[in-house]
Backbone as CSV, one residue per row, in Angstrom:
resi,resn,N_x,N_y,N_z,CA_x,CA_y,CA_z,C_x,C_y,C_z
1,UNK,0.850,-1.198,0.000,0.000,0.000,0.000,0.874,1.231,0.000
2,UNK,0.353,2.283,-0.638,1.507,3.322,-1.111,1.139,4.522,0.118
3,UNK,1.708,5.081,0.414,2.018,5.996,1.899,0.692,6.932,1.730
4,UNK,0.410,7.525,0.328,-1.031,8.436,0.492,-1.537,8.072,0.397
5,UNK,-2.194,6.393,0.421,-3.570,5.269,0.726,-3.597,5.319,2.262
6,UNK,-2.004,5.397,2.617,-2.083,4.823,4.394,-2.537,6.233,4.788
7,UNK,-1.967,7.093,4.357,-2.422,8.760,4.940,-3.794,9.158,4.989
8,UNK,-4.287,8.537,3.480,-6.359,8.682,3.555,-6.414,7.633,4.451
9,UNK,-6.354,6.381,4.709,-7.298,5.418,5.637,-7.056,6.334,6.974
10,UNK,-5.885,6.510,7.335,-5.378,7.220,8.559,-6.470,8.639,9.012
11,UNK,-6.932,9.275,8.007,-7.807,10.092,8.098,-9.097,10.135,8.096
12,UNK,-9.669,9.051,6.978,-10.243,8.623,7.465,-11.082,8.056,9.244
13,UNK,-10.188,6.912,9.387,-10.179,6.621,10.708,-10.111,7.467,11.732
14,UNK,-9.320,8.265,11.683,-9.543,9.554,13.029,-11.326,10.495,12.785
15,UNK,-11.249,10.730,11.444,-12.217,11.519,11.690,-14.095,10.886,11.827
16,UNK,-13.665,9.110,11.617,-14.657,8.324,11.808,-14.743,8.593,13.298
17,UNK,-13.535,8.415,14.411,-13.473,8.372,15.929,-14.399,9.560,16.562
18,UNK,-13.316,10.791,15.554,-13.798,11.736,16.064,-15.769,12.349,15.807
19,UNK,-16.243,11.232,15.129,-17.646,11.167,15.226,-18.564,10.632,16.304
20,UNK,-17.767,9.657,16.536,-18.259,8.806,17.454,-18.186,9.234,18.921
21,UNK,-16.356,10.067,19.025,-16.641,11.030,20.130,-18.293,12.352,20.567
22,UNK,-18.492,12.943,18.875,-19.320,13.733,19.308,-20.289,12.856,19.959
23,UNK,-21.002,11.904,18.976,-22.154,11.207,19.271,-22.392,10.701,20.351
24,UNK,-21.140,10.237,21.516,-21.513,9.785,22.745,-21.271,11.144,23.866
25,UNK,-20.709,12.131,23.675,-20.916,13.766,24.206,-21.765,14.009,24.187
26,UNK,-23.180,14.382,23.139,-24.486,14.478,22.826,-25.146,13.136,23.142
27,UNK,-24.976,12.127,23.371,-25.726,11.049,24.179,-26.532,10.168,22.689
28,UNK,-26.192,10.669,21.552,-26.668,10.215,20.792,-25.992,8.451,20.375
29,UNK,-24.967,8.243,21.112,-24.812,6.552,20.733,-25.472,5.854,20.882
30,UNK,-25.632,4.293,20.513,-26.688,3.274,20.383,-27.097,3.172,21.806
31,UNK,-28.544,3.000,21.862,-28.966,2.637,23.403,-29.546,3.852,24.229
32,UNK,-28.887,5.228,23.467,-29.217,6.310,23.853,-30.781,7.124,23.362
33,UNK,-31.931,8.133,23.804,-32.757,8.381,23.111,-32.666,9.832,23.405
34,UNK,-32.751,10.542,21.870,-33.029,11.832,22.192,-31.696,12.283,23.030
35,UNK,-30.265,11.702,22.650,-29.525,12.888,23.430,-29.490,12.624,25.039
36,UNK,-30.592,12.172,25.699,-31.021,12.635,27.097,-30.931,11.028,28.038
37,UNK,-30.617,10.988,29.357,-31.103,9.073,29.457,-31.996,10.250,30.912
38,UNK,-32.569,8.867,30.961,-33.257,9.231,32.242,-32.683,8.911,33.599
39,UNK,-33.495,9.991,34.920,-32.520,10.347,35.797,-32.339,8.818,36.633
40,UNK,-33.549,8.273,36.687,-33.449,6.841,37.227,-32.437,5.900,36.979
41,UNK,-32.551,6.236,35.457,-30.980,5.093,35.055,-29.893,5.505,35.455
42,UNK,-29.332,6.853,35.493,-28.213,7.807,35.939,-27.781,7.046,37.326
43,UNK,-29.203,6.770,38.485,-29.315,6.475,39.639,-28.769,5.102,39.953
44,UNK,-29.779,4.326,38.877,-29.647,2.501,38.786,-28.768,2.117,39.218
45,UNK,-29.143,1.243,40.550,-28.342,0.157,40.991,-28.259,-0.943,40.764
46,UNK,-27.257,-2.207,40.689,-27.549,-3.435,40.171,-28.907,-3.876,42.078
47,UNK,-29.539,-4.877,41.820,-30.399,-5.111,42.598,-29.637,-5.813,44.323
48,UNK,-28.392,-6.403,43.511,-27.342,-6.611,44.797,-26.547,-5.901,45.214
49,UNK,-26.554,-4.920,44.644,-25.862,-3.460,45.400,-26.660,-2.533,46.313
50,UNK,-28.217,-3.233,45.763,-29.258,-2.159,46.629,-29.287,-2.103,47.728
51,UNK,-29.405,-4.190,48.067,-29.682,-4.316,49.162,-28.673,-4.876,49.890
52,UNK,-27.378,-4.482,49.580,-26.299,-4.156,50.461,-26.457,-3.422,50.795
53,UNK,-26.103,-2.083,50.483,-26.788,-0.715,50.759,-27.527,-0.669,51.609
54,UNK,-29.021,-0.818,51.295,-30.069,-0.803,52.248,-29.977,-1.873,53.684
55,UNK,-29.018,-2.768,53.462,-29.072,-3.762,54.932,-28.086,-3.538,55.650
56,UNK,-27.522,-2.161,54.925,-26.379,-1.520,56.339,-26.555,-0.527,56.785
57,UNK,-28.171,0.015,56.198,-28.600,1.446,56.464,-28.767,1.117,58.190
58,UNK,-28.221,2.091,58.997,-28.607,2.351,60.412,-27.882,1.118,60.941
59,UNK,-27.190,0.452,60.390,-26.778,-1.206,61.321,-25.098,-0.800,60.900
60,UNK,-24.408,0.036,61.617,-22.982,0.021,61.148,-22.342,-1.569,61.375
61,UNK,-22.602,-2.280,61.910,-22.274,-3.536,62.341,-22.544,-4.725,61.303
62,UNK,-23.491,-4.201,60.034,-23.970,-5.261,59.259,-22.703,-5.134,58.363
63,UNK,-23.149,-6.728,57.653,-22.082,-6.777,56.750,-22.560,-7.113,55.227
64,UNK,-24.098,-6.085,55.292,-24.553,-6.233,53.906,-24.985,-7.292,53.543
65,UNK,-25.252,-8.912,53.929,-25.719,-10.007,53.494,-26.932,-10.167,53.627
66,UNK,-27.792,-9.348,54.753,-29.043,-9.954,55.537,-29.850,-8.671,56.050
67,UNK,-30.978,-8.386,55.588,-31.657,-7.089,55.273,-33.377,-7.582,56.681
68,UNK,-33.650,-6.082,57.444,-34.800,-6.763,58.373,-35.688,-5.667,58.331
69,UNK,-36.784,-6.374,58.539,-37.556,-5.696,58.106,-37.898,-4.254,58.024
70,UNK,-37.626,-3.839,59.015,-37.228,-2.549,59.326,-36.361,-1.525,57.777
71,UNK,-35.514,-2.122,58.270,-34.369,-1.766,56.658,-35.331,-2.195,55.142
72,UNK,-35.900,-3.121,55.285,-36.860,-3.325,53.978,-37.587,-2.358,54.098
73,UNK,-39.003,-1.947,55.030,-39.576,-1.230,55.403,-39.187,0.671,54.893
74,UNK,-38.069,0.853,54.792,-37.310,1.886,54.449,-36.693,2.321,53.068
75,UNK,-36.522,0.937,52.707,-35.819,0.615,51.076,-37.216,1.263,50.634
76,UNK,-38.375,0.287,50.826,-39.569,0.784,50.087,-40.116,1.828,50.011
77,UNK,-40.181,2.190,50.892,-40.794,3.864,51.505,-39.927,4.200,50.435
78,UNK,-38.750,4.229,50.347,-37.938,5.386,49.736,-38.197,5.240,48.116
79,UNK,-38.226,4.065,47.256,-38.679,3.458,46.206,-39.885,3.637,46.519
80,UNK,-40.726,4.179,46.971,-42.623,4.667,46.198,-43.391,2.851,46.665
81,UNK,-42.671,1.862,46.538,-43.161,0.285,46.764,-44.485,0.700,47.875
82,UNK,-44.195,0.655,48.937,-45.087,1.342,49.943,-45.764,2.321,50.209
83,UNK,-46.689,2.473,49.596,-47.715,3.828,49.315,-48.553,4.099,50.639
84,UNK,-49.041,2.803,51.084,-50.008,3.052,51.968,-51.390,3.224,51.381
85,UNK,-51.492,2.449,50.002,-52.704,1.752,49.862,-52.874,0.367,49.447
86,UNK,-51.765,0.195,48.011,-51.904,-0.792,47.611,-50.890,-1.770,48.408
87,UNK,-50.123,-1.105,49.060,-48.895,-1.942,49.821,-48.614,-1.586,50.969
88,UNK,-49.168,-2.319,52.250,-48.697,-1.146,53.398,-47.381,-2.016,53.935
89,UNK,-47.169,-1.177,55.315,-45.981,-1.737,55.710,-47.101,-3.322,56.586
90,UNK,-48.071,-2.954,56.835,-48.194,-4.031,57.630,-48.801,-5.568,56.278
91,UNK,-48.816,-5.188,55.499,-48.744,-6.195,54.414,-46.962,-6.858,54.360
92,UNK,-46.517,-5.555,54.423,-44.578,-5.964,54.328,-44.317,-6.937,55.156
93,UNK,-44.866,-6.647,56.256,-44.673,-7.394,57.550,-45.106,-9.045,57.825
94,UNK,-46.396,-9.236,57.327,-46.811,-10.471,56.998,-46.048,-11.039,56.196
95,UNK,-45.774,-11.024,54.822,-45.095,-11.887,54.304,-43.799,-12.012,54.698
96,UNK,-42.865,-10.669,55.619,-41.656,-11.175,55.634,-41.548,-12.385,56.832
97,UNK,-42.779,-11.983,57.615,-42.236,-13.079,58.889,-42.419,-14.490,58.011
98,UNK,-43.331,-14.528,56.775,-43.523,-15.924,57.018,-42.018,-16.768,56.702
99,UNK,-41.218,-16.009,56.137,-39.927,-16.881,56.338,-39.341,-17.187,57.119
100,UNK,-39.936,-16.728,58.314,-39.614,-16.994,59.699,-38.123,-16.436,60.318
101,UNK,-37.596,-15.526,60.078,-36.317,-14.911,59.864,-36.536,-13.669,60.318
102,UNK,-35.345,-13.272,61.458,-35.649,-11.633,61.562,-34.502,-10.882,60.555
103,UNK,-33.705,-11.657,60.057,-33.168,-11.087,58.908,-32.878,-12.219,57.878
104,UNK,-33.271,-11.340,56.906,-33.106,-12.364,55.695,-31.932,-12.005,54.339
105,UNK,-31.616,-13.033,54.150,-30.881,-12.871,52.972,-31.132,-12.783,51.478
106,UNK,-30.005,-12.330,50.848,-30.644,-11.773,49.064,-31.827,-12.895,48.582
107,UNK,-31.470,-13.966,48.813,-32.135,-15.159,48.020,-33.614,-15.343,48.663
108,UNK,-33.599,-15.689,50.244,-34.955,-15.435,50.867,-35.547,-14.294,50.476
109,UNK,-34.942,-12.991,50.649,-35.560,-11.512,49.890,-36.067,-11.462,49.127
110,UNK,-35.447,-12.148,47.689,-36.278,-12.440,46.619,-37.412,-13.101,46.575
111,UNK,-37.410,-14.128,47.167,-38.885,-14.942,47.687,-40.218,-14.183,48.648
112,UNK,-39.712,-13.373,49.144,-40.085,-12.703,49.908,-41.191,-11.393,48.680
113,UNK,-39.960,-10.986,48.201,-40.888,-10.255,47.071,-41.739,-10.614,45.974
114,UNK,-41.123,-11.994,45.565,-41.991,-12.560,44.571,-43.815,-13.006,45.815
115,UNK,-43.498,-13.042,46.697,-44.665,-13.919,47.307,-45.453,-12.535,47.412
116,UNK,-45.435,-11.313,48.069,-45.797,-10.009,47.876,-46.562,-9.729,46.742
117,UNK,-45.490,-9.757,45.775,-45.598,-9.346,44.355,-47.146,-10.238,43.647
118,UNK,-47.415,-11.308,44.106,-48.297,-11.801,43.887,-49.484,-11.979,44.357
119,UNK,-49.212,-11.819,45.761,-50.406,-11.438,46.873,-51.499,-10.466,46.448
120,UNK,-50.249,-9.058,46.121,-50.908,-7.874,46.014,-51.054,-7.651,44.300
121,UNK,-50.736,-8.743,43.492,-51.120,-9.014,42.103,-50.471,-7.190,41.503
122,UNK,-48.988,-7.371,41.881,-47.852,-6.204,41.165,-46.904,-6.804,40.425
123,UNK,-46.616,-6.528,39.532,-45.312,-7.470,38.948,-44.457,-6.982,39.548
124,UNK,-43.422,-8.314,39.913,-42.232,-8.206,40.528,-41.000,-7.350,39.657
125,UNK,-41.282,-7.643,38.302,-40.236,-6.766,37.715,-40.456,-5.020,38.111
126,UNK,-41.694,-4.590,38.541,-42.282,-3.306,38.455,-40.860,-3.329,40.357
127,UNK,-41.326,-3.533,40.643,-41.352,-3.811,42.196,-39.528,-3.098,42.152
128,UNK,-38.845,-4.614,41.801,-37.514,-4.392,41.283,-36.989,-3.366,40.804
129,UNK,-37.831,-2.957,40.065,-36.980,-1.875,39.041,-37.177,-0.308,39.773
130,UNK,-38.190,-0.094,40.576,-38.502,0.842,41.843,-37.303,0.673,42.704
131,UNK,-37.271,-0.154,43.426,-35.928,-0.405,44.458,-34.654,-0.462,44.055
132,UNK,-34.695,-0.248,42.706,-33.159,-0.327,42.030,-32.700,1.184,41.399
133,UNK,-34.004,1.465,41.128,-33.626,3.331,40.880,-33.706,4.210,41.695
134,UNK,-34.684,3.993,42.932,-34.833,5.039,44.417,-33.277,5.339,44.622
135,UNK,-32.151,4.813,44.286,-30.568,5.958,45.204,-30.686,5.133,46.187
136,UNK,-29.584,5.366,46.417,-28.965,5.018,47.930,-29.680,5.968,49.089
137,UNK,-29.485,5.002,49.954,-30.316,5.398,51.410,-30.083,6.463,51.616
138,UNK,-31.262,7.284,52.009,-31.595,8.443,52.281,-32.825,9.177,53.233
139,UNK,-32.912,9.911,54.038,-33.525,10.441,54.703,-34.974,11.263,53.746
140,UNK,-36.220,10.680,53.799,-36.704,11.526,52.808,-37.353,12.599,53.567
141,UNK,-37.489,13.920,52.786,-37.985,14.878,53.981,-38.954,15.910,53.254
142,UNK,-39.539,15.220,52.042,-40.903,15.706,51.710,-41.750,14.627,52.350
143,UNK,-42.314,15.155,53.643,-43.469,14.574,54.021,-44.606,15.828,54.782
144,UNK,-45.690,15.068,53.612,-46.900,15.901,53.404,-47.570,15.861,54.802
145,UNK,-48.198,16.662,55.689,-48.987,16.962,56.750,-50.332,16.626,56.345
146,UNK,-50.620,15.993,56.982,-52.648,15.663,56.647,-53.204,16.761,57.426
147,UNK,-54.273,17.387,56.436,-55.069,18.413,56.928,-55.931,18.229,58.678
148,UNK,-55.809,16.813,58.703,-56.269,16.594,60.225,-54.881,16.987,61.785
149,UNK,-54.023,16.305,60.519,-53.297,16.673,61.315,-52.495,18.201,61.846
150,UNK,-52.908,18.686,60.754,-52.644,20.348,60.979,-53.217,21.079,61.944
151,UNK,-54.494,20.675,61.499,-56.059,21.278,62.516,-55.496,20.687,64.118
152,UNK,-55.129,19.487,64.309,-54.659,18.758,65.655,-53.517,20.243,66.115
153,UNK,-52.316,20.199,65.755,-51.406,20.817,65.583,-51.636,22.488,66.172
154,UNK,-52.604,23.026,65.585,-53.253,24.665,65.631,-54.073,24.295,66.413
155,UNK,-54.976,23.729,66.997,-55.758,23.111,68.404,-54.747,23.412,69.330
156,UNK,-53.737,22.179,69.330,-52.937,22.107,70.407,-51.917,23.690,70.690
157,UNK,-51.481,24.272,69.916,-50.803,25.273,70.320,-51.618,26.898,70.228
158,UNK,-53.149,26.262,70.504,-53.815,27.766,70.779,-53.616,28.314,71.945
159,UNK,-53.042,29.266,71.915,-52.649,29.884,73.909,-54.176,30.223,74.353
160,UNK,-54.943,30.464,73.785,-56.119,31.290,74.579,-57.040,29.701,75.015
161,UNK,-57.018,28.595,74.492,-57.266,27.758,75.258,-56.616,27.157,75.992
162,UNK,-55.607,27.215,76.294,-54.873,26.723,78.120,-55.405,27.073,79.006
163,UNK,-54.867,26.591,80.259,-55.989,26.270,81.226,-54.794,26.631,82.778
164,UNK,-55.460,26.650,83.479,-54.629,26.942,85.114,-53.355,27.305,84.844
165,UNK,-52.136,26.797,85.562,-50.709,27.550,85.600,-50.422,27.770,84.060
166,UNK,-50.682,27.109,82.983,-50.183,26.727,81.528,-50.549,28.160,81.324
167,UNK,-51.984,28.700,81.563,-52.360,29.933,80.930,-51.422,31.173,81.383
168,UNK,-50.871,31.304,82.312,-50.043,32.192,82.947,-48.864,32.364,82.114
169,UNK,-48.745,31.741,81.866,-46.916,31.486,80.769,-47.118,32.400,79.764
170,UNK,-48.395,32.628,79.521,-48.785,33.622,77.776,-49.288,34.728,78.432
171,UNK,-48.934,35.710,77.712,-49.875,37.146,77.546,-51.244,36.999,76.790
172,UNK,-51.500,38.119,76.682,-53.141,38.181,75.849,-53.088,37.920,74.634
173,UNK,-51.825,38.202,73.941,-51.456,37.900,72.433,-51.029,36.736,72.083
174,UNK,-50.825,35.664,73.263,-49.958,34.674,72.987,-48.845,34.810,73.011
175,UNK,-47.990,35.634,72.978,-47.004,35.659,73.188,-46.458,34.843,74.746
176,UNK,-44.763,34.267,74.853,-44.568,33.696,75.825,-44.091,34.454,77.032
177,UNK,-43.872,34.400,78.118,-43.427,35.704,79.266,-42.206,35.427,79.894
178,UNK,-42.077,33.929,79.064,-40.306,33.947,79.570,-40.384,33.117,81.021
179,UNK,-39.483,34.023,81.633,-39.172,33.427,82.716,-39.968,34.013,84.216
180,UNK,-41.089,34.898,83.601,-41.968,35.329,84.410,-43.210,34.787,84.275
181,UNK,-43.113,33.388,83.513,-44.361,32.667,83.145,-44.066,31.501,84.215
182,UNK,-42.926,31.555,84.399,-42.485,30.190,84.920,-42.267,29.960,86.388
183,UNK,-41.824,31.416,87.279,-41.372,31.242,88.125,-42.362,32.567,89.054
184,UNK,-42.726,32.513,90.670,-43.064,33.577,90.722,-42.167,34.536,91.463
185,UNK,-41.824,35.700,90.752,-41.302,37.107,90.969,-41.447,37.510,92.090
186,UNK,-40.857,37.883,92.483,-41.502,39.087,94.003,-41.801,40.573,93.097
187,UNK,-43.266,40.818,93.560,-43.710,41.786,93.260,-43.969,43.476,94.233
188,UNK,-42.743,44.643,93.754,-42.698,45.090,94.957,-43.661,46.177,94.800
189,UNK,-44.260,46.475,94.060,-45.375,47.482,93.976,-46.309,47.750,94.877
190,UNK,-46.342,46.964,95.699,-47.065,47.316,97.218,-48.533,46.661,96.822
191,UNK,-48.887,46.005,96.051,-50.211,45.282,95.574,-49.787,43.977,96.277
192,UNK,-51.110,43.628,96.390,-51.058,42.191,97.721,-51.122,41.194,96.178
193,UNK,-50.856,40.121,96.416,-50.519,38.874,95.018,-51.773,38.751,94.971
194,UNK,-52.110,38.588,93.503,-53.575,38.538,92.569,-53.990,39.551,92.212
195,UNK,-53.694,40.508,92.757,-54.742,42.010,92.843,-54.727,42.022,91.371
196,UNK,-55.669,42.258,90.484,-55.893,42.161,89.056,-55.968,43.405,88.799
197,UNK,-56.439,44.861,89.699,-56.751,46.017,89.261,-55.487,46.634,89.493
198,UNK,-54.644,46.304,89.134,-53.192,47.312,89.551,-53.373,48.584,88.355
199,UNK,-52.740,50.134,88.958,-53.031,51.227,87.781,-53.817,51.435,87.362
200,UNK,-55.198,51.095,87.913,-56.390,51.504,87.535,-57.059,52.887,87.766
201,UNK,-56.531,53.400,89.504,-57.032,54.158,89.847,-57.389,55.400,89.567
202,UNK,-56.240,55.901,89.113,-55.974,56.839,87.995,-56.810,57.612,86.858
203,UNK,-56.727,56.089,86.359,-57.586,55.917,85.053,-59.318,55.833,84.902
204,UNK,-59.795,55.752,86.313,-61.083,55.672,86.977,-61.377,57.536,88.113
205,UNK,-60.453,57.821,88.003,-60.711,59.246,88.376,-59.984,60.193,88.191
């Protein structure tokens, strides 16, 4: 082959590479859609990395083999699995005891979910593929307040309904009085304790 055949293939070939560079920069290589992948896959764990992960959440002592319910209980919550209609935790709970295990391993786990998965008539692949894109353990801290529970909440911290010493702690505005709510003062104004009309007199003639 004569040196300016090797010089075109040579150029060739780089500027074939240098296509293939753009195309996987722009996300456009095979497997890819639109440029873009989704954030779940970005996330995706293999399913035995999850629940390593998840069976050492809060157990510094685990060694990742053997996941309890508790730690399941949490995986799911965090993966959407556990809604609290179609799946509660106390459904979780039934099937995990029936393996009779307070911790179970990958292989029982799996059994564990397939028996679930069928109970509550979900496909297990759906199930899987939730617990494999939720991320690594995490604290979740969008949690929604139920309107009952709000109303409970604004009940309980109305000052104008407290009652005996509790009511003393607040002013008329609610506001708190500190440490004159709490303790009693010596009062030297020459008013005998209770007198409610203090500075009135004045103001009455």
């Amino acid at each position: 082959m004569s040196t300016e055949a090797q010089n075109t293939d040579a150029a060739v070939e780089q500027v074939t590479q240098e296509v293939k560079d753009v195309k996987l920069e722009n996300g456009n290589a095979p497997g890819a859609s639109n440029g873009t992948s989704s954030k779940s896959e970005d996330n995706a764990l293999s399913f035995k990395e999850a629940f390593k992960a998840f069976s050492k959440f809060g157990d510094p002592k685990s060694d990742g083999k053997a996941i309890t319910l508790s730690q399941s209980d949490k995986w799911m919550k965090q993966a959407k699995v556990i809604d609290g209609k179609k799946i509660t935790t106390t459904d979780t709970a039934i099937h995990f005891k029936k393996l009779k295990s307070v911790k179970l391993g990958i292989d029982d786990y799996q059994k564990f979910l397939d028996d679930l998965a069928k109970n509550k008539k979900v496909e297990l692949d759906e199930i899987k593929k939730k617990l494999t894109t939720c991320g690594q353990p995490g604290i979740t801290s969008h949690v929604t307040k139920s309107p009952a529970a709000a109303a409970a909440v604004d009940r309980l911290t109305d000052t104008s309904k407290y009652t005996g010493s509790h009511r003393q702690r607040f002013d008329e505005t609610g506001k708190g009085k500190g440490i004159a709510g709490r303790k009693d003062l010596v009062d030297g104004s020459g008013y005998v304790t209770g007198y409610q009309h203090k500075d009135t007199y004045n103001k009455s003639h």
